[in-house]
N, C-alpha and C positions, 0 to 999 in steps of 0.2 A: 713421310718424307724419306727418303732414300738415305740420306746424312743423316737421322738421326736414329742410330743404331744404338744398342749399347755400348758396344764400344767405338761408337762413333763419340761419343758421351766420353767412354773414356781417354779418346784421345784426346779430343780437348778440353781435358782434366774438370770438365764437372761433376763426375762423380769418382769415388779413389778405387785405385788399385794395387797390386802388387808387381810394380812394372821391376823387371829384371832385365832388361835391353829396349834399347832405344835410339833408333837413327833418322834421317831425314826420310826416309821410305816407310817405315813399319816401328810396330812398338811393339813388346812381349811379356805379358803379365802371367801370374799365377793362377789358374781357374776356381772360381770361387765352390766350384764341387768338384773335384777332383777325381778321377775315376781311376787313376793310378799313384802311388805316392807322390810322383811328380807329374805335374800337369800343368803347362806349360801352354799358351793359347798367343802366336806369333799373327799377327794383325796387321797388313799396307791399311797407310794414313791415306791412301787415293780408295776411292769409292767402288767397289765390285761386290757389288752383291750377291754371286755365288759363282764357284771356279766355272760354272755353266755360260754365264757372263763375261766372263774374259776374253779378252780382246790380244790378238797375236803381238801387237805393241805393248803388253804388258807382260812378255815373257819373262822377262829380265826381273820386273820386280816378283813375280811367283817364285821364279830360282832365287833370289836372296832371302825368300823365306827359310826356301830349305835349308841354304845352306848357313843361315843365324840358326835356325833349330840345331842344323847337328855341330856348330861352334858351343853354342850351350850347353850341348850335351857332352859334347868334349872337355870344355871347361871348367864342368860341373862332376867330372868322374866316372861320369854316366854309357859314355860312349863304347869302353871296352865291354861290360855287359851286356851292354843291348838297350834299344829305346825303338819306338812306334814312331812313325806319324803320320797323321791323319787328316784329310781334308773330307766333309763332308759337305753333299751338293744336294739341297732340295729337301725336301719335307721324306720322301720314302729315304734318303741318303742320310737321314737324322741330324740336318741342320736346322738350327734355333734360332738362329740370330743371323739375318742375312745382311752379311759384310763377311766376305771372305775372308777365313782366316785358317792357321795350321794348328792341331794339337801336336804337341810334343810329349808321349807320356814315357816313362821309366821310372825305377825307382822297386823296380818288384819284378818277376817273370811274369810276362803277359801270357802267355799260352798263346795257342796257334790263332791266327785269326779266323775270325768265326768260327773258332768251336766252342759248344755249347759247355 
């Protein structure tokens, strides 16, 4: 089923999370493996199962992903250092869990992207 994602699960809190924002569009929890000190995984409560699926009526809620990531990250201290994010699309793109969603990582220097 298309809804039932994991975090389809955790939006409609059957199973728990570490949610740190939450609005009528999207929810944004702490990732439960974290691949930066802070790792951050911003979620729409509407069904899209990879940014590859997006529909140009849904611009609007993609951009207030972004921009709750970098309010977070502002809020949180994070933003004059520097922070990542990340959308990954499809199995070679290293998504897991298909329901679109945004990482937010900081908390450490990432080094350049893709360098090994």
């Amino acid at each position: 089923m298309a809804d039932d994602t994991l975090f389809h699960k955790i939006i409609r809190r059957e199973i728990p999370a570490d949610v740190v924002y939450e609005d009528d569009h999207m929810i944004a929890f702490r990732d439960i493996a974290p691949q930066a000190p802070v790792h951050v995984l911003f979620v729409p409560k509407d069904t899209i199962p990879t940014l590859d699926a997006a529909q140009p009526s849904q611009a609007e809620l993609i951009g207030r992903l972004a921009l709750a990531a970098a309010e977070y990250a502002r809020q949180q201290g994070l933003a004059e250092d520097g922070y990542r994010v990340v959308m990954n699309c499809n199995d070679h793109g290293g998504q897991t869990v298909y329901q679109m969603h945004l990482h937010l990582l900081a908390g450490a220097p990432l080094g350049r992207f893709g360098a090994a």
